[in-house]
C-alpha positions as CSV (number, residue, x, y, z in Angstrom):
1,X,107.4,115.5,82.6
2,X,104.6,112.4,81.6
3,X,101.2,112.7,81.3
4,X,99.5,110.1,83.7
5,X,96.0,109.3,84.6
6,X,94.8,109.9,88.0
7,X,92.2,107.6,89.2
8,X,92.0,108.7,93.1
9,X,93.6,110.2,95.8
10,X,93.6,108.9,99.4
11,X,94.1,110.6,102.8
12,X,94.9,108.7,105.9
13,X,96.5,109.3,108.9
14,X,97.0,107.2,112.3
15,X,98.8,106.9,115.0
16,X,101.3,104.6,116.3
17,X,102.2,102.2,119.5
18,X,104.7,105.1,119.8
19,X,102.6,107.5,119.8
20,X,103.6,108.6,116.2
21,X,101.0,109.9,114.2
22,X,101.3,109.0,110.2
23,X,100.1,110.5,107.3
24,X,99.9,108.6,103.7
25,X,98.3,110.6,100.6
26,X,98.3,108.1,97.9
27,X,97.5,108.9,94.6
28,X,96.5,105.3,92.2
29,X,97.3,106.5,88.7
30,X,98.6,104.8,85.0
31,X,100.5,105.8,82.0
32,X,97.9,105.6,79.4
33,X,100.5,105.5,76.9
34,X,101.8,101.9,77.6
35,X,99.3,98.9,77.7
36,X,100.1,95.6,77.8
37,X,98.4,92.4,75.4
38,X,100.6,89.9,76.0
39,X,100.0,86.2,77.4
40,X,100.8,87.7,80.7
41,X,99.2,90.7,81.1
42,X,97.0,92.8,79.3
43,X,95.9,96.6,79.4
44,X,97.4,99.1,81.8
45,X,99.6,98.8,84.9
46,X,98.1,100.7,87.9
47,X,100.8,102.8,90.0
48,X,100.4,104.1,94.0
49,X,102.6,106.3,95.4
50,X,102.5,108.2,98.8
51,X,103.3,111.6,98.5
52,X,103.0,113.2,101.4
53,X,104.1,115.7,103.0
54,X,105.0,117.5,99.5
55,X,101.6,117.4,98.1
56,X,98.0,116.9,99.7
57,X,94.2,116.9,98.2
58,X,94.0,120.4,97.6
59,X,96.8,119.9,94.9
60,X,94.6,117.3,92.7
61,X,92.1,120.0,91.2
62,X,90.0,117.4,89.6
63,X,89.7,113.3,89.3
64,X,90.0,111.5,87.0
65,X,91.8,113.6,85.1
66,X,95.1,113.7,83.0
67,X,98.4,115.4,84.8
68,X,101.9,116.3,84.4
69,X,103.8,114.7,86.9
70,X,107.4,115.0,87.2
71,X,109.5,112.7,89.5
72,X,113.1,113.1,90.6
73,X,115.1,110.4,92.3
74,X,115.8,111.2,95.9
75,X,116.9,108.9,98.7
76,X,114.5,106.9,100.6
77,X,114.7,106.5,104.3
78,X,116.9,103.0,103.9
79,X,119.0,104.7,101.2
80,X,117.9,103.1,98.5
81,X,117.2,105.7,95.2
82,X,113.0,106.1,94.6
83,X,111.2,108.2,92.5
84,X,109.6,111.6,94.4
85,X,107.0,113.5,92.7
86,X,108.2,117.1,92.8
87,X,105.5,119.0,90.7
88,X,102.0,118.2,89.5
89,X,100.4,120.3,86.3
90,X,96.3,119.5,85.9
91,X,95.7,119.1,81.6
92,X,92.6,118.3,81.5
93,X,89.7,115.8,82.5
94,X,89.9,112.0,82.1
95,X,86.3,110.8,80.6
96,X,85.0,108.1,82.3
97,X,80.9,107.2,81.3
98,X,79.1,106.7,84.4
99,X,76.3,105.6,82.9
100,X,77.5,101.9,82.7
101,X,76.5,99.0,85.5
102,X,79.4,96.8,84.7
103,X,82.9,97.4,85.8
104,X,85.7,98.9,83.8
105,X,88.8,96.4,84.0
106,X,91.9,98.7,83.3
107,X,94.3,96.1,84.1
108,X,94.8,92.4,84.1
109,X,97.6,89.9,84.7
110,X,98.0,85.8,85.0
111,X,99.9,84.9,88.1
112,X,101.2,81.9,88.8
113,X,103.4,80.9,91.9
114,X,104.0,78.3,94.8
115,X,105.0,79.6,97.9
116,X,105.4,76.0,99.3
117,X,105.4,72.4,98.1
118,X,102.0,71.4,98.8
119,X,100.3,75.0,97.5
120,X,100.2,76.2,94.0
121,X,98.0,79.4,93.5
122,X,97.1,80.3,89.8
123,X,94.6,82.9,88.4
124,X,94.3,86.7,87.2
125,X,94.7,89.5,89.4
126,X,92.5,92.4,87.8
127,X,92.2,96.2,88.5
128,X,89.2,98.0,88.1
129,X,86.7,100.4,89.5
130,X,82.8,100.7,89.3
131,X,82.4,103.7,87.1
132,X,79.3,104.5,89.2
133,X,81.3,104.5,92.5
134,X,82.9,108.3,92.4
135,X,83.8,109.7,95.7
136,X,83.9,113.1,95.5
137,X,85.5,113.2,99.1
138,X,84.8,110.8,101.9
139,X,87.2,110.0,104.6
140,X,89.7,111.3,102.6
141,X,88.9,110.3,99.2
142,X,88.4,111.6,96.0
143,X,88.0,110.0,92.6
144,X,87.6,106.3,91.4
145,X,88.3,103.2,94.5
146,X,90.4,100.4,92.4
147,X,89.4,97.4,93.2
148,X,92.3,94.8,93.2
149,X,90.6,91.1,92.8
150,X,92.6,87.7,92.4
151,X,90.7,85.5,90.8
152,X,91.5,81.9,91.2
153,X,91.2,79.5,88.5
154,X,90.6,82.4,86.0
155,X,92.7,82.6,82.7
156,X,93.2,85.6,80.6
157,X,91.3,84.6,78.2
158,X,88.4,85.8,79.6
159,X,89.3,89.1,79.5
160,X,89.8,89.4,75.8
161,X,89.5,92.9,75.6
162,X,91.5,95.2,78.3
163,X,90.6,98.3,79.0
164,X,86.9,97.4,78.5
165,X,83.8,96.9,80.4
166,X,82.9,93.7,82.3
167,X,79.8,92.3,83.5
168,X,81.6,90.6,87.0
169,X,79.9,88.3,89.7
170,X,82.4,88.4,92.3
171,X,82.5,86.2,95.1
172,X,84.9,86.4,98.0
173,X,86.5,83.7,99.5
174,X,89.5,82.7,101.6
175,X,92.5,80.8,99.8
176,X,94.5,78.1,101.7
177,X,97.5,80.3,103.1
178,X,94.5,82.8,104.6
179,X,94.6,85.0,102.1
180,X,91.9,86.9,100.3
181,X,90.7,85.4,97.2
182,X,87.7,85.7,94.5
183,X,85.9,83.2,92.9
184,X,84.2,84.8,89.4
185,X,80.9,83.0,89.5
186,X,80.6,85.4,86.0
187,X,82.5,87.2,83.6
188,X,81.3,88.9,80.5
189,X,82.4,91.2,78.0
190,X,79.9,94.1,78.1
191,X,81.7,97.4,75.7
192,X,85.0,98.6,74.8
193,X,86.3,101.6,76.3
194,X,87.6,104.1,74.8
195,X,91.4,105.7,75.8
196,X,91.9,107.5,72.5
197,X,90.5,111.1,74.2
198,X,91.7,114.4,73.0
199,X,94.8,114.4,74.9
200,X,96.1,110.8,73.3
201,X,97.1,113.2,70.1
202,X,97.4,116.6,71.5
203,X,99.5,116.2,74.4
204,X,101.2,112.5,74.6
């Protein structure tokens, strides 16, 4: 078993042309054993994985909070070997200050890539949430939204510090190919945060 962070879990269902109906619970979570400060990335890598029909909300006593999660490999539906999360063990809470306006960057990496001759799209994807944006269960939520922003232009050197709190102005705009972009108009180191908890020595 590792111990992992879980940020949020998200219920959704819907139905298809076929008349199928779908159900995804995803839970977002990290390791917060392994973060990155590199040239290329810095701070934690952010994980999704849909596992329903084997677990639901009711199985995710609270968020944020520290769990042992245990995966097996088992075959997915095109045969290929992925991870399945088979049991799920609550530690104890993840402490998260909700008393700051700025947003807490867990996660940042440079990209750089051209998907054609004439396009060339360079930046930092960040992940974050707004401390002050819990969802105790709405829609199917519960815990912290992540926010997944590309930010054109950007370099990681504006993000000195990651994990750590930012003070972002965040504008969104629409990049050549279509897709979803932001443009920081501002980024600002606000505070450190601080992953050392109790759990970083008494259970890792």
């Amino acid at each position: 078993m590792t111990h992992y962070v879980l940020l949020s879990v998200n219920h959704e269902s819907y139905t298809t042309r076929s008349g199928e109906e779908v159900n995804k619970i995803n839970i977002f979570y990290f390791d917060p054993s392994v973060s990155a400060n590199s040239r290329l990335e810095k701070g934690f890598t952010i994980l999704t994985k849909n596992v329903y029909p084997d677990f639901n909300l009711s199985d995710f006593s609270e968020i944020p909070a520290v769990y042992d999660l245990t995966f097996r490999p088992s075959r997915g539906r095109r045969g290929a070997l992925e991870p399945r999360l088979v049991s799920v063990d609550y530690i104890e809470p993840y402490n998260i200050s909700g008393d700051s306006q700025d947003l807490l960057v867990l996660g940042a990496k440079k990209y750089d890539y051209s998907p054609d001759a004439k396009t060339q799209y360079r930046g930092v994807k960040i992940f974050a949430i707004d401390p002050q944006g819990f969802v105790s269960e709405d829609g199917g939520l519960m815990g912290y939204p992540l926010l997944e922003a590309s930010l054109q232009k950007e370099s990681l050197e504006n993000f000195p510090t990651v994990p750590a709190y930012y003070s972002i102005d965040l504008e969104q705009i629409r990049g050549k190919g279509g897709d979803s972009l932001f443009k920081a108009k501002k980024i600002a180191f606000a505070s450190r945060f601080d992953n050392n908890q109790t759990y970083t020595t008494q259970s890792l």
